[in-house]
N, C-alpha and C positions, 0 to 999 in steps of 0.2 A: 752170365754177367748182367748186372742189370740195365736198364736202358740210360739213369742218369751218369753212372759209372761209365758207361762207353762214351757218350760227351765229354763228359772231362776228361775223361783221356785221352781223346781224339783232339780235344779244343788242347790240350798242353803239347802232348806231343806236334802240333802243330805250330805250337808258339806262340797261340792265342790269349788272349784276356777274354777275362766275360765280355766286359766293354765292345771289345774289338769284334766278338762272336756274335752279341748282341747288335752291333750297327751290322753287319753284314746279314743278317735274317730278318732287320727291322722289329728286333725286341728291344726289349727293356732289360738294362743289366738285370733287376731281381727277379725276371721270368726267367732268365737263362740259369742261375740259382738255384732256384727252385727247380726245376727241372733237375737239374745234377742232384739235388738235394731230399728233397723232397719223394715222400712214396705214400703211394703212385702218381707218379705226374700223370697230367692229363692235357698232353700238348693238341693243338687243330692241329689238322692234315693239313693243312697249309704252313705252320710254323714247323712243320716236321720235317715237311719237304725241301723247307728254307735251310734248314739247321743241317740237315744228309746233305745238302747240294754247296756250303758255304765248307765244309768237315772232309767232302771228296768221296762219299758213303754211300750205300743207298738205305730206305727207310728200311729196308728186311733187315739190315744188318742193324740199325740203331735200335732199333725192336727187340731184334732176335726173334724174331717170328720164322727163322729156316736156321741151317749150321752152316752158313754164309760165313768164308773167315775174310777179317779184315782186307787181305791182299784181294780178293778176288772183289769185297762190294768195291774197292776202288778203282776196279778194272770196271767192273760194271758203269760205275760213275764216269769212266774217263769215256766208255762207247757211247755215252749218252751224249754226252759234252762234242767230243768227234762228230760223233753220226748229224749234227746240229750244224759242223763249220762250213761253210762255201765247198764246194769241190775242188778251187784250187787249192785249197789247205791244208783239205784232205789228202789231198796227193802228194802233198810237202811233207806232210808226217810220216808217211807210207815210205818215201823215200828216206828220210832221216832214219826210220826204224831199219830200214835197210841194210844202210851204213854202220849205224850201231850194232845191227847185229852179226857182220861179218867182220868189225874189228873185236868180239867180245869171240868168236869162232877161233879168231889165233890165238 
């Protein structure tokens, strides 16, 4: 798949506008366009990183530079976003996952 294919459908399937994708990475509605559109974009490593982290992704999987599937770079994204939160947070989550997963066991 290609790289601006996987944005768009990452930006819809989330419910997103260009608009909306665009202020959240600090673009321009017609770079985030172009980028969907356009071949071969040629996003900065910084507008990439913007665009994986606003999408819930990480950049291997917007690439495709590994066989990263969707569910797992979000998993990826969410360790990164965690590993980041306070420790008591952390441990609210931990807990929560808990719960969720011994009422999904019955």
């Amino acid at each position: 798949m290609k790289f601006g294919t996987r944005i768009k459908e990452l930006r819809t399937q989330k419910g997103l506008t260009l608009d909306q994708l665009a202020q959240e990475t600090g673009s321009a509605k017609s770079y985030i366009w172009e980028l969907e559109n356009k071949n071969p974009p040629r996003p900065s490593a910084e507008k990439l990183a913007a665009i994986a982290s606003a999408l819930g992704v990480t950049v291997d999987y917007l690439i495709g530079s590994d066989e990263q599937t969707l569910e797992k770079a979000e998993d990826t994204a969410f360790y990164r976003e965690y590993s980041s939160l306070p420790e008591d947070t952390r441990r609210q989550i931990r807990e929560m996952a808990k719960i969720l997963g011994t009422k999904k066991a019955k």
